[in-house]
Every structure is written in structure tokens, then in C-alpha cells.
KOLTIZA-424903 format. One record per residue: residue number from 0; residue in one letter; x, y negated, z negated of N, C-alpha, C, O in turn. Coordinates in nm, 3 decimals. Atoms other than C-alpha are relative to their C-alpha. Example, Ala and Ser with C-alpha at 12.3 -4.5 7.8 and 13.67 -1.06 7.14 Angstrom:
<recs>
resi; resn; neast; nnorth; nup; caeast; canorth; caup; ceast; cnorth; cup; oeast; onorth; oup
0; A; 0.089; 0.119; 0.000; 1.230; 0.450; -0.780; 0.090; -0.120; 0.000; 0.194; -0.118; -0.066
1; S; -0.082; 0.119; 0.006; 1.367; 0.106; -0.714; -0.077; -0.109; -0.073; -0.026; -0.220; -0.090
</recs>
This chain:
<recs>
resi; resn; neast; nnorth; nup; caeast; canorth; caup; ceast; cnorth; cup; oeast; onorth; oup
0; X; 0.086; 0.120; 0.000; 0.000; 0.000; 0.000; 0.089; -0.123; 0.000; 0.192; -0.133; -0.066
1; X; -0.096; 0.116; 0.019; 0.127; -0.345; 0.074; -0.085; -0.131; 0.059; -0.149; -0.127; 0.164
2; X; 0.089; 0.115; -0.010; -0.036; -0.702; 0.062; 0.135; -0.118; 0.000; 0.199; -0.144; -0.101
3; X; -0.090; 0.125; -0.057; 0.210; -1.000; 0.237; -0.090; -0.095; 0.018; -0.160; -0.091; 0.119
4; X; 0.017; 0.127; 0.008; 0.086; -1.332; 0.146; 0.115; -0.101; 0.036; 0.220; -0.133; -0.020
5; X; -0.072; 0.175; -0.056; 0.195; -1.651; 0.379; -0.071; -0.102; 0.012; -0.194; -0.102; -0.002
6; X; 0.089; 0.145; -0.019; 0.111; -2.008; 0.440; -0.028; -0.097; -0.143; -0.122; -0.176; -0.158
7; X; -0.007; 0.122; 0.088; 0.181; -2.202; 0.127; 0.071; -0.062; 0.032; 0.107; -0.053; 0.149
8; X; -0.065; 0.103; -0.018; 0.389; -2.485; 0.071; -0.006; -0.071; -0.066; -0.039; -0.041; -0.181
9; X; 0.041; 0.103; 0.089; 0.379; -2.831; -0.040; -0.072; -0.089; 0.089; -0.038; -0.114; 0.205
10; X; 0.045; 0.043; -0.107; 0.124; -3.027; 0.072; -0.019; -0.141; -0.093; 0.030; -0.146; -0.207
11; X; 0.036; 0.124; 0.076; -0.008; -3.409; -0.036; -0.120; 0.055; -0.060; -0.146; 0.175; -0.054
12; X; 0.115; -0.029; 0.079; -0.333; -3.429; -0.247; -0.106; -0.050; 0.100; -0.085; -0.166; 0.134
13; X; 0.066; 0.025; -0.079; -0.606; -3.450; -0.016; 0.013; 0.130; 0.118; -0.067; 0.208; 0.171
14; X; -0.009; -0.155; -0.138; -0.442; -3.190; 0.247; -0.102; 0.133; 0.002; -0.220; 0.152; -0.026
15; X; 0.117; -0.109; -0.031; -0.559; -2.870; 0.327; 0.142; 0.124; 0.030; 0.240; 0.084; 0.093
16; X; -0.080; -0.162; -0.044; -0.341; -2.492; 0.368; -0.077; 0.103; -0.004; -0.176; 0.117; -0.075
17; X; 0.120; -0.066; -0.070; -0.485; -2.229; 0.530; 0.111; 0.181; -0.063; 0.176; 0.233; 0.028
18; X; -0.049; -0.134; -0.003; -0.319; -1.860; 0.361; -0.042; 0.095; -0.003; -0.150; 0.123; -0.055
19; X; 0.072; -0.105; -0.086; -0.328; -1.553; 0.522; 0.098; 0.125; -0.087; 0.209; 0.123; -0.138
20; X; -0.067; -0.152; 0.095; -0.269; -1.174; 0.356; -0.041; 0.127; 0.101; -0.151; 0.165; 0.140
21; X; 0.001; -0.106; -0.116; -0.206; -0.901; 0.592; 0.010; 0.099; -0.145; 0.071; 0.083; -0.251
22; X; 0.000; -0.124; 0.085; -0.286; -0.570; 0.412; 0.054; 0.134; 0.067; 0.034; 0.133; 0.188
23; X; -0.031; -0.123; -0.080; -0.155; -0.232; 0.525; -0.004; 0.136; -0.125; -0.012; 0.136; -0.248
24; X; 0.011; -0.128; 0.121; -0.162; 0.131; 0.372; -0.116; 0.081; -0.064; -0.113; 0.192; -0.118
25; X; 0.081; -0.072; 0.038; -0.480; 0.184; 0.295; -0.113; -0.064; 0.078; -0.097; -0.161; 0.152
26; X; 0.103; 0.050; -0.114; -0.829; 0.142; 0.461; -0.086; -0.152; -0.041; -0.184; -0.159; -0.116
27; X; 0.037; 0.137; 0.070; -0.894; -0.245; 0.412; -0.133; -0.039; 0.042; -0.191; -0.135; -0.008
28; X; 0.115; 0.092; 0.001; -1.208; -0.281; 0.572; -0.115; 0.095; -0.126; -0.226; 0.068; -0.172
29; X; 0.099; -0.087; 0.167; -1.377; -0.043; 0.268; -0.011; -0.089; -0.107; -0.111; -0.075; -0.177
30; X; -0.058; 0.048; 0.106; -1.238; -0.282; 0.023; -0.038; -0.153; -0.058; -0.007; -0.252; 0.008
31; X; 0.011; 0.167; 0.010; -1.329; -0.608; -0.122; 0.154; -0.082; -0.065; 0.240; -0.045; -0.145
32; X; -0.121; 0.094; 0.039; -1.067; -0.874; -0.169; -0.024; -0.117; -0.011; -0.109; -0.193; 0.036
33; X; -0.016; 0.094; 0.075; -0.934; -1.101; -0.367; 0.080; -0.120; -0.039; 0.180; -0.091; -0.105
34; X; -0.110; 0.138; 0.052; -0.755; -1.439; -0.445; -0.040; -0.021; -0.093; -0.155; -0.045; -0.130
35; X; -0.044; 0.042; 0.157; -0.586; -1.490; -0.781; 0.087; -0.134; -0.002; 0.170; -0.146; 0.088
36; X; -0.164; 0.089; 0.003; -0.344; -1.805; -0.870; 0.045; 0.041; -0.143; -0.006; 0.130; -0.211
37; X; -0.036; -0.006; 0.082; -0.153; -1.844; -1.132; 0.132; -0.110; -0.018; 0.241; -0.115; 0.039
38; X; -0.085; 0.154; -0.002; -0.005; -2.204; -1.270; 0.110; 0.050; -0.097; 0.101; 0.148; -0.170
39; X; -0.118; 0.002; 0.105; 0.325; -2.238; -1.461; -0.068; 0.000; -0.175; -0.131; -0.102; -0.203
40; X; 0.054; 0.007; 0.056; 0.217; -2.127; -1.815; -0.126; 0.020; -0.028; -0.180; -0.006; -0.136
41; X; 0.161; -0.021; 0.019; -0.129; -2.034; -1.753; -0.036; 0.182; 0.023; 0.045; 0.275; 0.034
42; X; 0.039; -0.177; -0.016; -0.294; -1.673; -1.713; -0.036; -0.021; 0.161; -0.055; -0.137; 0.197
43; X; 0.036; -0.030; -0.081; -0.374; -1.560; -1.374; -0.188; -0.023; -0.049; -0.256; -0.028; -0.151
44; X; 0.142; 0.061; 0.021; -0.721; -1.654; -1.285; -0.054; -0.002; 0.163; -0.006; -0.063; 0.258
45; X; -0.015; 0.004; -0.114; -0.894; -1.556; -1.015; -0.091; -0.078; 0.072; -0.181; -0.129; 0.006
46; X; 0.027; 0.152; -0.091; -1.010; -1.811; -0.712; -0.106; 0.056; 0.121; -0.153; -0.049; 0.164
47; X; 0.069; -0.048; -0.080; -1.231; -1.623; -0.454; -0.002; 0.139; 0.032; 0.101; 0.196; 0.070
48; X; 0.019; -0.172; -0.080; -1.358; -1.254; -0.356; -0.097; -0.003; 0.100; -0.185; -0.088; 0.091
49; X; 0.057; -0.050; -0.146; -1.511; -1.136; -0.026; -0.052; 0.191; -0.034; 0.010; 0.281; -0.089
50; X; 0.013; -0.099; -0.003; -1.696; -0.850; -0.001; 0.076; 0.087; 0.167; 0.127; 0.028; 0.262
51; X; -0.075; -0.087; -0.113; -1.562; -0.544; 0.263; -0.038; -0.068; 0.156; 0.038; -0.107; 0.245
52; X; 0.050; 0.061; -0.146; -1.798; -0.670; 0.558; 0.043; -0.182; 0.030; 0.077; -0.241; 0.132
53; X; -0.069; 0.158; -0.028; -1.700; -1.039; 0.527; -0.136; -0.080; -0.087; -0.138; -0.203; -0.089
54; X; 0.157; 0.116; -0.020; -2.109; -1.151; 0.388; -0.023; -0.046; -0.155; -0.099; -0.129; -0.204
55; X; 0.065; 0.067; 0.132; -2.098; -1.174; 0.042; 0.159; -0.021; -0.061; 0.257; 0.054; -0.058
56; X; -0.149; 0.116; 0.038; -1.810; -1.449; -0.112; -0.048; -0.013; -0.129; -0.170; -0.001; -0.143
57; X; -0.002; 0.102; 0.117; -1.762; -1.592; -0.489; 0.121; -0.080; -0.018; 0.241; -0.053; -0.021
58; X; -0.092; 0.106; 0.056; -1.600; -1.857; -0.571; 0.026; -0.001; -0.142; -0.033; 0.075; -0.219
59; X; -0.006; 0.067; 0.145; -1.463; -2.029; -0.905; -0.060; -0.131; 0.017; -0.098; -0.190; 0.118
60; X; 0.117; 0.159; -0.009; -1.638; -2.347; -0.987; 0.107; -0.091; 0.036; 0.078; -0.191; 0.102
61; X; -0.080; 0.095; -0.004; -1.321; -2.511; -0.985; 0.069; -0.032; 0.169; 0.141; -0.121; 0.216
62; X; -0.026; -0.001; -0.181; -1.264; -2.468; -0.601; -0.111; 0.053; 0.063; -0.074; 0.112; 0.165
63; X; 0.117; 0.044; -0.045; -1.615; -2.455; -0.509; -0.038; -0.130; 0.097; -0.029; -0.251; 0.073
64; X; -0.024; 0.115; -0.057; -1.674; -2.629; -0.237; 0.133; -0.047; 0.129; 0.115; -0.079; 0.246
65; X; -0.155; 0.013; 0.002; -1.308; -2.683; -0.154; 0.083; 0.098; 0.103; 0.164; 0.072; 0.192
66; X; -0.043; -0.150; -0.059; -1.231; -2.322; -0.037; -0.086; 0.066; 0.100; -0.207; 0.052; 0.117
67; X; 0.134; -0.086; -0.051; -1.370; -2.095; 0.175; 0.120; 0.163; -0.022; 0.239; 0.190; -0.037
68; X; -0.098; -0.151; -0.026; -1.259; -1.727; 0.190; -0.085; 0.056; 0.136; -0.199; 0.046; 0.184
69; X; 0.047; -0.113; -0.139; -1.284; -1.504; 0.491; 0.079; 0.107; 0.025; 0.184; 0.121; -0.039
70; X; -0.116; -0.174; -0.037; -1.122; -1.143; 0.637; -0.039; 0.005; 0.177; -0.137; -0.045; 0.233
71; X; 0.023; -0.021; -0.134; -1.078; -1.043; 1.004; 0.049; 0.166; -0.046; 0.155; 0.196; -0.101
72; X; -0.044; -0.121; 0.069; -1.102; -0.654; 0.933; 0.041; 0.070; 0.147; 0.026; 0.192; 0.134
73; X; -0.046; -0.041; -0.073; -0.977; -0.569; 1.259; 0.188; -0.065; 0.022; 0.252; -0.038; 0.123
74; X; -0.111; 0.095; 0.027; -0.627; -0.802; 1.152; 0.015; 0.083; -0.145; 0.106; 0.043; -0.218
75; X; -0.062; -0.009; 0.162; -0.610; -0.628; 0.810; 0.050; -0.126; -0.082; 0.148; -0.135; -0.156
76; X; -0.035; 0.123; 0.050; -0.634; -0.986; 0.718; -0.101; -0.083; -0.076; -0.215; -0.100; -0.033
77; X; 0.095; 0.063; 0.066; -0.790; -1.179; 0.469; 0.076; -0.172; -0.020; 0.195; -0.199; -0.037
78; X; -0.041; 0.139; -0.005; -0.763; -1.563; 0.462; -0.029; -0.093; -0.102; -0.134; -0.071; -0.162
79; X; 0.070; 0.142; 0.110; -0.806; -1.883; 0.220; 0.035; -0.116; 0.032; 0.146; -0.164; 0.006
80; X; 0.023; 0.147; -0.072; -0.896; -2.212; 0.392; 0.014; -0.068; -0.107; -0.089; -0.040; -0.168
81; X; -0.038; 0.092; 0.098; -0.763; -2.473; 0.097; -0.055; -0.141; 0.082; -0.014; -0.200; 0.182
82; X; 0.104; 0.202; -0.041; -0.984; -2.829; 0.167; 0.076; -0.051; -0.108; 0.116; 0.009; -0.208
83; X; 0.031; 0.086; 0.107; -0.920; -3.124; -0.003; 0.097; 0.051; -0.143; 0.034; 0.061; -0.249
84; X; -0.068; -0.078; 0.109; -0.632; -2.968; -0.258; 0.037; -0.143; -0.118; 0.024; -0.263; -0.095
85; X; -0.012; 0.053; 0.134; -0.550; -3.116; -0.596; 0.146; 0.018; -0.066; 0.225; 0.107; -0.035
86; X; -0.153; -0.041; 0.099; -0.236; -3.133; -0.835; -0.054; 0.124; -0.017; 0.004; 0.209; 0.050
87; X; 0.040; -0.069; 0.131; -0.442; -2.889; -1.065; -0.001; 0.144; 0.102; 0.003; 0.259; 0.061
88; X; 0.002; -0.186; -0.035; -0.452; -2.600; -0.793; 0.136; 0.010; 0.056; 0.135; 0.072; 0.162
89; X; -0.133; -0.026; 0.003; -0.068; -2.601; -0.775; 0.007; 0.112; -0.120; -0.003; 0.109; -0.243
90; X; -0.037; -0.107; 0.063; -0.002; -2.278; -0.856; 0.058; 0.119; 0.077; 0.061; 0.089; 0.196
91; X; -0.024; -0.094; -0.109; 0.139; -1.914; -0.697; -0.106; 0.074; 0.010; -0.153; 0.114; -0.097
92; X; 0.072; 0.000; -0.004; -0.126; -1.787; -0.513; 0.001; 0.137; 0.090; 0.051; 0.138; 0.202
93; X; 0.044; -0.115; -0.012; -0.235; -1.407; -0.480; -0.060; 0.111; 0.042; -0.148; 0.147; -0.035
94; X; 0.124; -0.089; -0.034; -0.400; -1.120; -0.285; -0.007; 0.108; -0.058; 0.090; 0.171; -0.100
95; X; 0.019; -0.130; 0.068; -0.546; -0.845; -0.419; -0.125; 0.064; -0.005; -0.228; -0.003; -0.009
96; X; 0.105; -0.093; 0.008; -0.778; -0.528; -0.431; -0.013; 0.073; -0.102; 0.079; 0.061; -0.183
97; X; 0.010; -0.088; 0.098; -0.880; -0.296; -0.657; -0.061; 0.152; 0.046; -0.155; 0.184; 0.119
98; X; 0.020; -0.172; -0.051; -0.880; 0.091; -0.622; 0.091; 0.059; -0.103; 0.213; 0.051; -0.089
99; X; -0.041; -0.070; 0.069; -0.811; 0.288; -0.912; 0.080; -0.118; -0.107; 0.041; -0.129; -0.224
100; X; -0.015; 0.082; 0.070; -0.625; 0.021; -1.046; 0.064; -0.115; 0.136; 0.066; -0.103; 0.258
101; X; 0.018; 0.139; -0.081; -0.529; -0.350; -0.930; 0.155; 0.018; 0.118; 0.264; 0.075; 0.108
102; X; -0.134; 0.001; -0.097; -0.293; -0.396; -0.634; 0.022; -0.124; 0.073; -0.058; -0.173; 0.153
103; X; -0.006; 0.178; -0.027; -0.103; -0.764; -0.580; 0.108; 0.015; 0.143; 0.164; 0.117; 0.182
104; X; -0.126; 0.013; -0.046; 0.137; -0.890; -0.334; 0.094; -0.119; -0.021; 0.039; -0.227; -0.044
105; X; -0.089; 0.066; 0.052; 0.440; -1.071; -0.404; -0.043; -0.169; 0.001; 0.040; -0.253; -0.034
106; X; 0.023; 0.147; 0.045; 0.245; -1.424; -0.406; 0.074; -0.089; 0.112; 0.175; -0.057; 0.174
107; X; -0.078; 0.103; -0.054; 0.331; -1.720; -0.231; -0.038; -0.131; -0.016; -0.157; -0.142; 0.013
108; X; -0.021; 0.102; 0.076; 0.372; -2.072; -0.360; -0.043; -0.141; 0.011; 0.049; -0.222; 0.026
109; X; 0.068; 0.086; -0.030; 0.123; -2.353; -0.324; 0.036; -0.158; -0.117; 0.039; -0.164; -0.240
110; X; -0.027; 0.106; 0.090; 0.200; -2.691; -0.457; 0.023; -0.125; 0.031; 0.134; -0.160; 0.074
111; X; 0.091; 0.072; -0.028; 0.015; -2.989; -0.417; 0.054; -0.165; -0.078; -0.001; -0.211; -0.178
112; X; -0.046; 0.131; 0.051; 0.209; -3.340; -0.485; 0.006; -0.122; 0.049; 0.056; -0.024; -0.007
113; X; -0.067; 0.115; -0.045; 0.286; -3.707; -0.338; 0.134; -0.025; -0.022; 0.186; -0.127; 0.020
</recs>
């Protein structure tokens, strides 16, 4: 199993980053997925899930709005459209499924300054 998260960076406050998580290893369109972040000092916390078909999404309240999530299950890819970003969602930012137990990939690093 293996989940490669790209497409962070640093962006201004207002911008927008669009990251993408290629999955491989196991059968991803069965699976619902997930974006976690996790700020310097804080707990992981997670930011959007998608169900397997693409139709049913949750958000957090705090990027409500803001976000969208989506998957292309023929791409083994799941995506997170960042609107409108903030200091406060500077954090490293996570994909992940669950099957038997949780499965991440190495993160990649969003961070949101002037």
C-alpha cells in the first residue's frame, strides 16, 4: 500500500493549492478517503472525507466552504482544492484510508504566509 501526497507549498493568504494523492496497492475505488493536517504542536485533525464513488463528502467546519474534496477513481487519485487559505490552515497535510487499520502517506507541507 502506498499514498504520495503533492502540491503544497507556500502560498499568500487569500491563495488557493490544489493537492493531489495518488494511491496504489490496494483497490482504491472500494475505499473512502481522507484528508488529515496536522499544525506544529497540535494533534492531527482531520479536514475532509469522500466516500468510494465520489457523492458523499464531509467537511470540518473550519474549512467549510473553503475546500472541496474530490477522487478520479480511474487516476487512483484523490484531490483537495484549498480556496481562500488562511495562516491557521498552515499545517502538513495528509491522505489516508482505513482498512483494518489507518494507512497515511508521508504528508506534504502547506504553509500559508505574506
Amino acid at each position: 500500500v502506498r499514498l504520495v501526497e503533492s502540491g503544497g507549498g507556500l502560498v499568500q493568504p487569500g491563495g488557493s493549492l490544489r493537492l493531489s494523492c495518488v494511491a496504489s496497492g490496494f483497490s482504491f475505488s472500494g475505499f473512502r478517503m481522507s484528508w488529515y493536517r496536522q499544525a506544529p504542536g497540535k494533534d492531527r485533525e482531520l479536514v475532509a472525507s469522500i466516500g468510494s464513488a465520489g457523492g458523499i463528502t464531509d467537511y470540518a467546519e473550519a474549512v467549510k466552504g473553503r475546500f472541496t474534496i474530490s477522487r478520479d477513481n480511474a487516476k487512483n487519485t484523490v484531490y483537495l482544492q484549498m480556496n481562500t487559505l488562511k495562516p491557521e490552515d498552515t499545517a502538513v497535510y495528509y491522505c489516508n484510508f482505513v482498512f483494518l487499520q489507518p494507512y497515511w502517506g508521508q504528508g506534504t507541507q502547506v504553509t500559508v504566509s505574506s
